[in-house]
C-alpha positions as CSV (number, residue, x, y, z in Angstrom):
1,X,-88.4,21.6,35.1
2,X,-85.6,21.0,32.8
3,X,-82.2,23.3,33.2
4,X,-81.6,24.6,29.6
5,X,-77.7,24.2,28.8
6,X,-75.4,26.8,28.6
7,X,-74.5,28.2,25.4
8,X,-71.1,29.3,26.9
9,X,-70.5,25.0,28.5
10,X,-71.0,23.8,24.6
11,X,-69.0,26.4,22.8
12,X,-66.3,25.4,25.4
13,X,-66.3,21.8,25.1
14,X,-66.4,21.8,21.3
15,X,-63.3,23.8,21.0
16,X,-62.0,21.0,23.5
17,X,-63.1,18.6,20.8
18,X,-61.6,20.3,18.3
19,X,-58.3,21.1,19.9
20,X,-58.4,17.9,20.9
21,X,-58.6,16.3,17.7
22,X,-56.4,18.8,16.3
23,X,-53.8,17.5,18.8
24,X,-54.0,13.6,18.1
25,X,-53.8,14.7,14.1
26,X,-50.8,16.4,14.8
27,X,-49.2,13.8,16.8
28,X,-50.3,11.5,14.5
29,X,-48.7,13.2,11.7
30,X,-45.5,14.2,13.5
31,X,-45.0,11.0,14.6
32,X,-46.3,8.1,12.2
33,X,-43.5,7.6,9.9
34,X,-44.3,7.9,6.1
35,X,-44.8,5.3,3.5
36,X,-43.7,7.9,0.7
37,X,-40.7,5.9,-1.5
38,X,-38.4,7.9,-3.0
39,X,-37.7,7.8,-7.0
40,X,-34.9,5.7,-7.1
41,X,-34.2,7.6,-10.6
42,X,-33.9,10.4,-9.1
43,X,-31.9,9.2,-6.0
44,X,-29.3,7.3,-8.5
45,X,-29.3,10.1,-11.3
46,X,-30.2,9.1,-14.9
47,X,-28.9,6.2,-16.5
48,X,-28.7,4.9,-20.7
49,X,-30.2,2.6,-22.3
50,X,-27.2,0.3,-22.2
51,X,-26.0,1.4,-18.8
52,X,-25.9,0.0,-15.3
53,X,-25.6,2.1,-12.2
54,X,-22.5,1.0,-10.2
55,X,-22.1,0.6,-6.9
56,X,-18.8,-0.3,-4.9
57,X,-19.2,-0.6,-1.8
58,X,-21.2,2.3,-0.3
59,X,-20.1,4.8,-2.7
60,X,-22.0,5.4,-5.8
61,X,-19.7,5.7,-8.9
62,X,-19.6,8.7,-11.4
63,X,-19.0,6.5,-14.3
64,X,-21.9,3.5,-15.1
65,X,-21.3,0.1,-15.9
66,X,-22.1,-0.7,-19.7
67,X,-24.1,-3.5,-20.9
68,X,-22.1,-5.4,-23.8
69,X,-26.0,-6.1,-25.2
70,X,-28.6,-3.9,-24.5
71,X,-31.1,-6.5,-25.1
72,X,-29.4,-9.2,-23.0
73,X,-30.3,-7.8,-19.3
74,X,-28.2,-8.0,-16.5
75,X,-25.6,-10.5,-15.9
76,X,-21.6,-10.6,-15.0
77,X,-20.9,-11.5,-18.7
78,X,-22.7,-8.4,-19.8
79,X,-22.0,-6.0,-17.5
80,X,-18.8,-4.1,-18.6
81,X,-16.9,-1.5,-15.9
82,X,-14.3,0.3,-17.3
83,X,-10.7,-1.1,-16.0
84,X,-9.5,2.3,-14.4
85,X,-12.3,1.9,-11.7
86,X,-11.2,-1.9,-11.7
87,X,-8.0,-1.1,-10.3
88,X,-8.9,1.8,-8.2
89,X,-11.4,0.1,-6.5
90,X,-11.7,-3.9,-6.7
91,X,-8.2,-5.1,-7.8
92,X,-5.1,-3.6,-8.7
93,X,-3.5,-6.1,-10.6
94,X,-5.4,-6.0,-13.7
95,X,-3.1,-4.1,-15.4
96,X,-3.4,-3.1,-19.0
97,X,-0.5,-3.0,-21.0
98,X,-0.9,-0.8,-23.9
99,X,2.1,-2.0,-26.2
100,X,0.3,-5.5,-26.9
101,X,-3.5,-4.6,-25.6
102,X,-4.0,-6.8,-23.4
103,X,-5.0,-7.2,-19.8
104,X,-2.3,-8.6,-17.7
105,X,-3.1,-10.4,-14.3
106,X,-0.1,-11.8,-12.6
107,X,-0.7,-15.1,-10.1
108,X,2.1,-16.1,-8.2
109,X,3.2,-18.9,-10.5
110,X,1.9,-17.2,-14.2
111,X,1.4,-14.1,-16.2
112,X,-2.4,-14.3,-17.6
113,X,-2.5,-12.6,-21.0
114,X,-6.1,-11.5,-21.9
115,X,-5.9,-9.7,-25.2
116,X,-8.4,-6.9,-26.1
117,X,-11.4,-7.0,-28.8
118,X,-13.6,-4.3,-30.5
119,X,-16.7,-6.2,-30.1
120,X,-18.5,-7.3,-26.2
121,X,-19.0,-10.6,-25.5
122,X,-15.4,-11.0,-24.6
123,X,-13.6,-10.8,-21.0
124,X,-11.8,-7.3,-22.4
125,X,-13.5,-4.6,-25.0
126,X,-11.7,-2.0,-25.7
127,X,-14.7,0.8,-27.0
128,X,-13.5,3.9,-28.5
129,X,-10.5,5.2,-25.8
130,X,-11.6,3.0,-23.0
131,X,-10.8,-0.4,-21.6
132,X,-13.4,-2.6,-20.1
133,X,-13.2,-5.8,-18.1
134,X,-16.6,-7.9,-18.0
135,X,-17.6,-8.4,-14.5
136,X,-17.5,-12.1,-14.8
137,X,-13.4,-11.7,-15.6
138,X,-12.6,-9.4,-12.5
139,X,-15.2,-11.7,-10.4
140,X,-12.8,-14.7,-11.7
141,X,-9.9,-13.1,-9.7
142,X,-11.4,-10.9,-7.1
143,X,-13.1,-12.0,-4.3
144,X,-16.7,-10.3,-3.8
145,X,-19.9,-10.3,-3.5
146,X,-22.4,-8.8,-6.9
147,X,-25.8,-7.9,-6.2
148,X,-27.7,-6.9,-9.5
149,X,-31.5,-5.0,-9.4
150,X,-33.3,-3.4,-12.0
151,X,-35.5,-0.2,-12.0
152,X,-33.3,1.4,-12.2
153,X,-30.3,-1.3,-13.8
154,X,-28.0,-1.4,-11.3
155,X,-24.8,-3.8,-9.9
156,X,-23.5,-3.1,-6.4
157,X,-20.1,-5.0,-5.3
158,X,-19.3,-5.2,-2.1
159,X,-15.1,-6.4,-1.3
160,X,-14.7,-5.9,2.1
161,X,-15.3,-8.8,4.4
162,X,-12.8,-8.9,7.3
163,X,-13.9,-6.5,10.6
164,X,-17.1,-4.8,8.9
165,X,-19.6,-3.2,11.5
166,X,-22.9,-5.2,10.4
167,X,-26.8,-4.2,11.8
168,X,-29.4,-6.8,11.4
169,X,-32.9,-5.8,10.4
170,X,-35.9,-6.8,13.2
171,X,-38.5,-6.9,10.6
172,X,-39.6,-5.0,7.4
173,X,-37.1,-2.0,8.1
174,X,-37.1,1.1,5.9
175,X,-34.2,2.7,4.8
176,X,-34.8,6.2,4.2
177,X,-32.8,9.2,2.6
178,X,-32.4,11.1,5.7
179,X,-32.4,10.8,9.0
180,X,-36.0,11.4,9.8
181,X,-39.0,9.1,9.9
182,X,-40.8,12.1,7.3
183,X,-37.8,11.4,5.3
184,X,-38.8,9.2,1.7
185,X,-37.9,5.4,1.9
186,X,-35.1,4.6,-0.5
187,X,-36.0,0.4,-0.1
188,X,-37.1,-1.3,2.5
189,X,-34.5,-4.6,4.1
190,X,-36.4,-8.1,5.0
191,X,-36.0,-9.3,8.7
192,X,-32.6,-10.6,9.6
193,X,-30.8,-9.3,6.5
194,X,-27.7,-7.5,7.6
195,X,-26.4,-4.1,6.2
196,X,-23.0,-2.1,6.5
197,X,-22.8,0.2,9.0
198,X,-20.9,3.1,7.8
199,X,-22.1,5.9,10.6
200,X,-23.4,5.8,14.3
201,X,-26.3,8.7,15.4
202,X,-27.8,9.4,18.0
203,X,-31.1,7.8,17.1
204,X,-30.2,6.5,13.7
205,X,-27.9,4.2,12.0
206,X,-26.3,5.5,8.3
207,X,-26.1,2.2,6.6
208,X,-25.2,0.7,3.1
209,X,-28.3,-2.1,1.8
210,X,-27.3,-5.1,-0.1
211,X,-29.1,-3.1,-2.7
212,X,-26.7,-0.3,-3.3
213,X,-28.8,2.0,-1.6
214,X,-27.4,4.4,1.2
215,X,-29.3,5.8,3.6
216,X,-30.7,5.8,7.5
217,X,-32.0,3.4,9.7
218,X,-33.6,3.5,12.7
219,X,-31.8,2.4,15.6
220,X,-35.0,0.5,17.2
221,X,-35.8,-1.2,13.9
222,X,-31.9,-3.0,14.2
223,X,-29.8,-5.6,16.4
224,X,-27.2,-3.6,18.2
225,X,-24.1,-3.4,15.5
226,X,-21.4,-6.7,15.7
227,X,-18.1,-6.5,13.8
228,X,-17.9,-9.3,11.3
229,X,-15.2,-11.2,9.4
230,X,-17.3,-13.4,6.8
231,X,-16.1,-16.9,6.0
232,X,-15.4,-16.8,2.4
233,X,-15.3,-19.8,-0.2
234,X,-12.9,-17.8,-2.7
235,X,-10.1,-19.4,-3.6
236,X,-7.3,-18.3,-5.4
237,X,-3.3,-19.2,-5.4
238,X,-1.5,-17.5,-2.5
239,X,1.8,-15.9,-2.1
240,X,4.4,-17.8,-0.9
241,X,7.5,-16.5,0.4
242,X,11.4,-17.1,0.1
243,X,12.3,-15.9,3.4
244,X,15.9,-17.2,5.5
245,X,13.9,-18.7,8.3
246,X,16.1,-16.7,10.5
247,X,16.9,-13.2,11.3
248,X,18.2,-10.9,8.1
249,X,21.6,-9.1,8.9
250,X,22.7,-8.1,5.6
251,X,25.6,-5.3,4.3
252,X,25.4,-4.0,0.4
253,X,28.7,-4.2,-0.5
254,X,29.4,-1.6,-3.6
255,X,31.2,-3.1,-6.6
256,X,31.5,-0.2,-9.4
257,X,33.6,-2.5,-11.9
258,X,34.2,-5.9,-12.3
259,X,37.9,-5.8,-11.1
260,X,36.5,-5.0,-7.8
261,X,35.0,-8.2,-7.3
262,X,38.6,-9.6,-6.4
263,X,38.8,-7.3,-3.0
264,X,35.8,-9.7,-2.0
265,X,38.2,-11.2,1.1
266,X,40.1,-8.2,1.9
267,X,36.5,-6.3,1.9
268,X,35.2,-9.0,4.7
269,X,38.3,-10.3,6.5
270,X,36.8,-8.5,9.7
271,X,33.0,-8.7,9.1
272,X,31.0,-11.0,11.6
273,X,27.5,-11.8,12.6
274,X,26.0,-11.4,9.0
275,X,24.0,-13.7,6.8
276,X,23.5,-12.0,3.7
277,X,25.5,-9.7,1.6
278,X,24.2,-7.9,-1.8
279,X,26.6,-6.4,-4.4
280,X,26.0,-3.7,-6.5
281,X,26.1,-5.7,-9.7
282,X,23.3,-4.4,-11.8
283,X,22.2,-0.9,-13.3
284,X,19.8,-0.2,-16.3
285,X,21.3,1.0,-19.5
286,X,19.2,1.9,-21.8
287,X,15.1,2.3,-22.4
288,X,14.6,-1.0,-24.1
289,X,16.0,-2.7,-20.9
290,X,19.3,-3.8,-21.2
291,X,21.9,-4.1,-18.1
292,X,24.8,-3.9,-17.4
293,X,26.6,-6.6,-15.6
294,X,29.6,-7.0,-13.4
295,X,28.8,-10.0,-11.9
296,X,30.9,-13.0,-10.7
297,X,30.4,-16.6,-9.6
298,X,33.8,-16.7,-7.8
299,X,32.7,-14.0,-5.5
300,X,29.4,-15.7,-5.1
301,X,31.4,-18.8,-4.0
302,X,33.6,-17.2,-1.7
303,X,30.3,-16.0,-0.1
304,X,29.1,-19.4,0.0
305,X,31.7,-20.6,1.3
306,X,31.1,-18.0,4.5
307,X,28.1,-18.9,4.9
308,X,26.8,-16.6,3.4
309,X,23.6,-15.4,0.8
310,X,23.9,-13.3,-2.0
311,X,21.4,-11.1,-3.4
312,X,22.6,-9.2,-6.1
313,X,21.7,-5.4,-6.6
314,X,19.9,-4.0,-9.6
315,X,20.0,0.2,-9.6
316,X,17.8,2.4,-11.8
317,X,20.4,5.5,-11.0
318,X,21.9,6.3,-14.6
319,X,20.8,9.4,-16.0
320,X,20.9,7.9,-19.8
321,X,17.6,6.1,-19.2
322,X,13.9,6.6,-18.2
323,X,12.4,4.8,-15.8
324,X,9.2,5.0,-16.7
325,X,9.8,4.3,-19.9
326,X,11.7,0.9,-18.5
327,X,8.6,0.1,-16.6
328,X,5.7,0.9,-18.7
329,X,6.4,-1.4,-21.8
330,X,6.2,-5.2,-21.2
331,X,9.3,-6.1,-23.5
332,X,11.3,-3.4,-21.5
333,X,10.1,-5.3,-18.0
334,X,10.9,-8.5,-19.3
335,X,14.3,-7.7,-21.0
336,X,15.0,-6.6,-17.5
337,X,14.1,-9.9,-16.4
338,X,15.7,-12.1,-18.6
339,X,19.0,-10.7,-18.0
340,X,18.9,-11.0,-14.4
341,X,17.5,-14.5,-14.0
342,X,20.0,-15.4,-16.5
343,X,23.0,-13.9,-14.7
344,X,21.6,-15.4,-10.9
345,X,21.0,-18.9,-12.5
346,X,24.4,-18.8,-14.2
347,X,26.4,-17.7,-11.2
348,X,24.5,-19.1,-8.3
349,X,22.8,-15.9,-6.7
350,X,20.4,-16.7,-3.8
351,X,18.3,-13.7,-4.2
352,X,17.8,-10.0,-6.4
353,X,17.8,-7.2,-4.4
354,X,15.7,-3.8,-6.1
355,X,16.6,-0.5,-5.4
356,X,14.6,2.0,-7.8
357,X,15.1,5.3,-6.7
358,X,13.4,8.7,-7.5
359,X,10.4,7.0,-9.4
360,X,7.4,9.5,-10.2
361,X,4.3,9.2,-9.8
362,X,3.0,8.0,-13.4
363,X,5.8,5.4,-13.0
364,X,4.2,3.7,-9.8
365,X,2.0,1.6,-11.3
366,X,3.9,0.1,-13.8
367,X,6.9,-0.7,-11.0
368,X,4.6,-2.7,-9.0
369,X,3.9,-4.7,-12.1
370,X,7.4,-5.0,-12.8
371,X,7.8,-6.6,-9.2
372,X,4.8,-9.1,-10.1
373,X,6.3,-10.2,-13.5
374,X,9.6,-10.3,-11.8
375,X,8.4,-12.3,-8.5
376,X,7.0,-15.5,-10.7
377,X,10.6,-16.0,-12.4
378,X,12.3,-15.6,-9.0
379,X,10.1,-18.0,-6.9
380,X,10.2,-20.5,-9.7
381,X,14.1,-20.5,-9.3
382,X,14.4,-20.2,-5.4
383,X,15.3,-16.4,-5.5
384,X,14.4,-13.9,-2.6
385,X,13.2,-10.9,-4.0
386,X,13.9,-8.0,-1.6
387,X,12.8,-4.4,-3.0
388,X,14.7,-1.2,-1.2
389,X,12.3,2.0,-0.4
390,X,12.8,5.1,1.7
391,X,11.0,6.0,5.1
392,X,7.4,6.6,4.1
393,X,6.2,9.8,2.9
394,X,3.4,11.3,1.6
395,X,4.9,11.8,-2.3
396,X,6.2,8.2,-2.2
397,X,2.8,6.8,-1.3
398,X,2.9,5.5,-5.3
399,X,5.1,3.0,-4.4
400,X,2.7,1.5,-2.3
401,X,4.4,-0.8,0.1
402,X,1.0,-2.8,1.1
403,X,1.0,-3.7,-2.6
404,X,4.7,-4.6,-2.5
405,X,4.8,-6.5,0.4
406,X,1.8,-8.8,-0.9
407,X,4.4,-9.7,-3.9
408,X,8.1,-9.7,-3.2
409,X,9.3,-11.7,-0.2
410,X,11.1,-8.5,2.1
411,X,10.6,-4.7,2.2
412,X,13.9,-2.6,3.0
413,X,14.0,0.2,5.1
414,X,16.3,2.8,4.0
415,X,16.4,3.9,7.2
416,X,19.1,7.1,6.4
417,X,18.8,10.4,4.7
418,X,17.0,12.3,7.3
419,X,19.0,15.1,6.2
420,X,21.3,14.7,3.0
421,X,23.3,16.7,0.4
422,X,21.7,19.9,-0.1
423,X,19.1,19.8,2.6
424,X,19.8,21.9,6.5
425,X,22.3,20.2,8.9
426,X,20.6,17.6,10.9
427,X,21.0,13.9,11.7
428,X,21.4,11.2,9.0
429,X,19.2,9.1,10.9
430,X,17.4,10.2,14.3
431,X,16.0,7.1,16.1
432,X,12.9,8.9,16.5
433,X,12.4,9.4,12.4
434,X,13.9,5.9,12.1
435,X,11.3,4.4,14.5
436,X,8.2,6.2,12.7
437,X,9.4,5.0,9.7
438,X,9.6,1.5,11.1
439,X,5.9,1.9,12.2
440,X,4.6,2.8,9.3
441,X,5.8,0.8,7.2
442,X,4.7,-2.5,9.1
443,X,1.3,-0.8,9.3
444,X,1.2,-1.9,5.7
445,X,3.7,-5.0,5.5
446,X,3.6,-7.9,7.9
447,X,6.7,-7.0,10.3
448,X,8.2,-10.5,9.8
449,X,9.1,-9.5,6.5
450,X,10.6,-6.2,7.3
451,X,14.1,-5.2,7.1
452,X,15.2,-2.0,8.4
453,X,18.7,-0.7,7.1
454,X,21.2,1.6,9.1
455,X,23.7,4.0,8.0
456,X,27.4,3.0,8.1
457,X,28.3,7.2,7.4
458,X,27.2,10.0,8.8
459,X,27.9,13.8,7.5
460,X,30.4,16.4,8.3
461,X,28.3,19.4,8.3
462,X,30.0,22.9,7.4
463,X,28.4,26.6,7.7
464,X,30.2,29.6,5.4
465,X,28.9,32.5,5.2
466,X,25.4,30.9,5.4
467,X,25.7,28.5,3.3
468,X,25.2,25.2,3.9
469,X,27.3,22.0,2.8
470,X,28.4,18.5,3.9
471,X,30.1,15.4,2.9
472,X,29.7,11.6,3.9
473,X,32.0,9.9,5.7
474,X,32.8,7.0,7.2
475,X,33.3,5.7,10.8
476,X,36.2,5.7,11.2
477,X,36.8,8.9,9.4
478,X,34.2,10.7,11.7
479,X,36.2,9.5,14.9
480,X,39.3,10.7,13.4
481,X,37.1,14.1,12.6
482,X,36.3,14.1,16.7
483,X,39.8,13.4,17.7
484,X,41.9,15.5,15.3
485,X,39.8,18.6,16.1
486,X,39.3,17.9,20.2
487,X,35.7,18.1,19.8
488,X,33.4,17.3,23.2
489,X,30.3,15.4,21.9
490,X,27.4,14.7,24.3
491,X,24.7,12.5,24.1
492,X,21.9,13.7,22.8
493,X,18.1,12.0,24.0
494,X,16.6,13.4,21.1
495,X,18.3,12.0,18.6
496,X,20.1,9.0,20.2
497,X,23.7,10.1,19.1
498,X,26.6,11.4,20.3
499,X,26.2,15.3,18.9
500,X,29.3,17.8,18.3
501,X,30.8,21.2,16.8
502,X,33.8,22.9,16.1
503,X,34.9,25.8,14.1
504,X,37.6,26.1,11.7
505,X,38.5,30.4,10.7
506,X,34.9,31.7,9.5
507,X,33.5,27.8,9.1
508,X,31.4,26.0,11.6
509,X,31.0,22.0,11.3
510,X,28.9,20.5,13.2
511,X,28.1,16.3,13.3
512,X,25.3,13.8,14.5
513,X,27.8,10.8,14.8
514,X,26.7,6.8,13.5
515,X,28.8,5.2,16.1
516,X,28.2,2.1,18.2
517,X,26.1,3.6,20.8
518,X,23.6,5.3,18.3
519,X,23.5,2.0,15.7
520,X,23.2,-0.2,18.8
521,X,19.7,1.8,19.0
522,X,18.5,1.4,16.2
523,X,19.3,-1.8,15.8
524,X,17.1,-2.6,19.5
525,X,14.1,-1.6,17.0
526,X,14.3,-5.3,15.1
527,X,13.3,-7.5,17.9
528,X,11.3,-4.4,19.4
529,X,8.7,-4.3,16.3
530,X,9.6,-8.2,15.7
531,X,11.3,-7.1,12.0
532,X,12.7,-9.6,9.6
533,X,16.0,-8.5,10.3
534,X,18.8,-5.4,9.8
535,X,20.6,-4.0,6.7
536,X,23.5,-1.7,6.1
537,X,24.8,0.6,4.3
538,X,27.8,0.1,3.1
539,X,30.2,-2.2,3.7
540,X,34.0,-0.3,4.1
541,X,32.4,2.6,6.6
542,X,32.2,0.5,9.4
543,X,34.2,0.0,12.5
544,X,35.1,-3.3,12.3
545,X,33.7,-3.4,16.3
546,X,30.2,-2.6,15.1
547,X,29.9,-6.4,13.8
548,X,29.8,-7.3,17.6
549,X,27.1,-4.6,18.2
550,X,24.6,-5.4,15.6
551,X,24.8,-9.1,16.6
552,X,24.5,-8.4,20.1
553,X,21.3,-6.0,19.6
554,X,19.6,-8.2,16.8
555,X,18.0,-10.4,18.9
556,X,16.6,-8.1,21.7
């Protein structure tokens, strides 16, 4: 006889079934990753008609590429970007110059002039208010790679090629908008083609496609990240540079009128160890660029005849003119230029030495252009072209040293003005603030062609009443300071100098003395960082024993 089953058995195992089937559906679902694509339309934002998404580098840009023909589709002749994003983010040195409306690019050996027109098809239109270069022109002179899709119309440009963090794709790999295998797929990258890495997570990779899309990859679905410099085929001319071939140690020697050029021996009867001097020659005069000169070929050959180069100064300090105003108007530059590759030809000058002071910010731009027009003249006629800046800060980051460096053949430290008329008592120049200076600055310019200048002065501080003054003075001066008064100096680590105060009635003075122990420091910091050499300033507040100590630090 046949045992009946049990209700109560069934009802149990089907809710087994079903739970259990419920179970691999959920698993299923929770962990089969999804197919769903994204809307790239909606990812990228809308786009015209006669617009092109652009992409530079991973970043997607606010402002679209423009097609000079609607009709024409997508190529590097008639994709448009306007040229402010040009020289933010591709290449700096297409500058616009609005005076004649053109495009100016400067090459080590020429100025290219590319004028403007009203109609595309050309390398520059100029629609309503806006400049824009044709991809094709900044490709000419920029070395990078264009990848161009449609659906939406898009361009993406990569630049960087030198120590990117690369991940290779195993196989069809999705890249998908977040970090999460339910997240949409933004495109998917074919085996073995690489991608940027731009973020490492735990499980996933946050990567930029060839595409211009951005988005995560999962780590299993990648080669384990390499850091890549790409062989490139771009060629374009390189700097060359008009160094000594030896170890800078220049002095500025300040000339205010031409009659002072005849002091020239008296000025350098005791001065030993150095290879360059530069005298204040040159200053601006007027908007439309005109100099003055003091100039003179006999002082140039008594400093030949030393053994010596000659790299004439060029200031910016009168307060009749406008710097910007200089800078920002081709005929201004090259006035500028004329004159002063005139006067170095005519007398014999071995090099031009820049020192633009107290530029703003809007005035940046058209200074480093100034120093590319400039640098073609110079190098054609055997000139060194040395540009003077102060110890890195955050508002003089628009003089953008990197950029400088790439053009002129040395960067001068002005290693001096720590503390300065009008600011609180303190050290001219502290080694430490000297040294960080130093580092920076070859963080951006090769070392080799970095010259770091000392202070011949220091200041006499004095307290009233809780005010604050001071004066410069020279070496010598200082010491008579120390002696006259019977001040005790010590040594202090902090600053590396010899540290003192005395009071006078109601006044306190206090001093952070430049002497030969505390330049002897700072002049260890050349062959320490490997520098180009040593500058200072000025001939006339030295000890004439500090010759001996620069030349016996310089070479570590």
């Amino acid at each position: 006889m046949r045992r009946r089953p049990n209700p109560a058995v069934i009802v149990v195992i089907l809710i087994f079934l079903v739970a259990f089937a419920g179970g691999v559906t959920y698993f299923i679902q929770k962990y089969t990753p999804t197919d769903e694509t994204m809307d790239l339309n909606e990812y990228f934002g809308p786009v015209g008609d006669n617009e092109a998404i652009l992409i530079i580098g991973s970043g997607i840009q606010e402002q679209r590429a423009v097609l000079g023909n609607p009709e024409a589709g997508l190529s590097e002749e008639n994709i448009y970007i306007p040229q402010y994003i040009v020289t933010q983010a591709l290449n700096q040195r297409f500058y616009w110059e609005e005076s004649t409306g053109q495009i100016l690019y400067a090459l080590p050996s020429e100025l290219v002039a590319t004028s403007a027109q009203t109609e595309p098809g050309s390398e520059v239109w100029r629609k309503d208010d806006t400049v824009y270069l044709s991809l094709a022109f900044v490709h000419r002179f920029t070395d990078m790679d264009v990848v161009m899709n449609t659906d939406p119309a898009r361009v993406a440009v990569r630049t960087a090629f030198e120590n990117v963090t690369m991940v290779a794709s195993r196989g069809n790999t999705a890249v998908r908008y977040q970090g999460g295998i339910k997240s949409p797929v933004l495109t998917r990258v074919p085996m073995g083609e690489k991608m940027v890495l731009i973020e490492e997570l735990e499980d996933w990779y946050y990567v930029s496609a060839k595409d211009g899309c951005v988005g995560y990859v999962r780590k299993k679905d990648t080669n384990n990240p390499e850091i890549e410099t790409e062989t490139r085929n771009f060629q374009q001319e390189p700097y060359t540079y008009n160094t000594l071939g030896t170890t800078v140690n220049m002095v500025w020697h300040q000339i205010s009128v031409r009659e002072a050029n005849s002091v020239f021996a008296a000025d350098t009867q005791y001065m030993g160890g150095v290879n360059v001097i530069s005298p204040t020659w040159y200053s601006m005069t007027d908007n439309s660029g005109n100099i003055s000169d003091i100039s003179s070929a006999d002082y140039v050959a008594q400093a030949h005849a030393m053994g010596l180069k000659v790299w004439g100064l060029i200031d910016n300090f009168s307060t009749e003119i406008s710097s910007f105003e200089i800078l920002s108007h081709y005929e201004s530059r090259q006035n500028v230029i004329r004159q002063l590759i005139e006067s170095a030809t005519r007398i014999g000058l071995d090099g031009i030495n820049i020192d633009f002071e107290l530029l703003s910010e809007e005035s940046g731009v058209h200074f480093l252009e100034f120093l590319r027009e400039l640098s073609i003249p110079c190098h054609k006629n055997g000139l060194t072209l040395s540009v003077d800046n102060t110890v890195p800060e955050v508002y003089t980051s628009h003089y953008d040293r990197a950029e400088q460096g790439r053009v002129v053949d040395y960067i001068i430290i002005m290693g001096y003005d720590e503390h300065y008329q009008g600011s609180e008592a303190g050290s001219v120049a502290s080694l430490p603030w000297v040294e960080k200076g130093i580092q920076e600055t070859i963080a951006q310019v090769p070392a080799e062609r970095v010259i770091n200048a000392v202070p011949f002065y220091t200041r006499l501080w004095k307290t009233l009443a809780g005010s604050v003054t001071s004066e410069a003075i020279g070496m010598k001066q200082a010491q008579d300071v120390i002696r006259d008064n019977k001040v005790e100096t010590y040594w202090d680590v902090n600053v590396c100098q010899n540290v003192g105060s005395f009071e006078i009635g109601d006044s306190t003075f206090q001093i952070w003395l430049e002497d030969n122990q505390s330049i002897a420091e700072k002049v260890k910091l050349v062959p320490k960082y490997g520098l180009g050499g040593v500058a200072a300033w000025k001939l006339g507040f030295e000890d004439s024993s500090i010759w001996a100590t620069i030349s016996e630090n310089l070479q570590g």
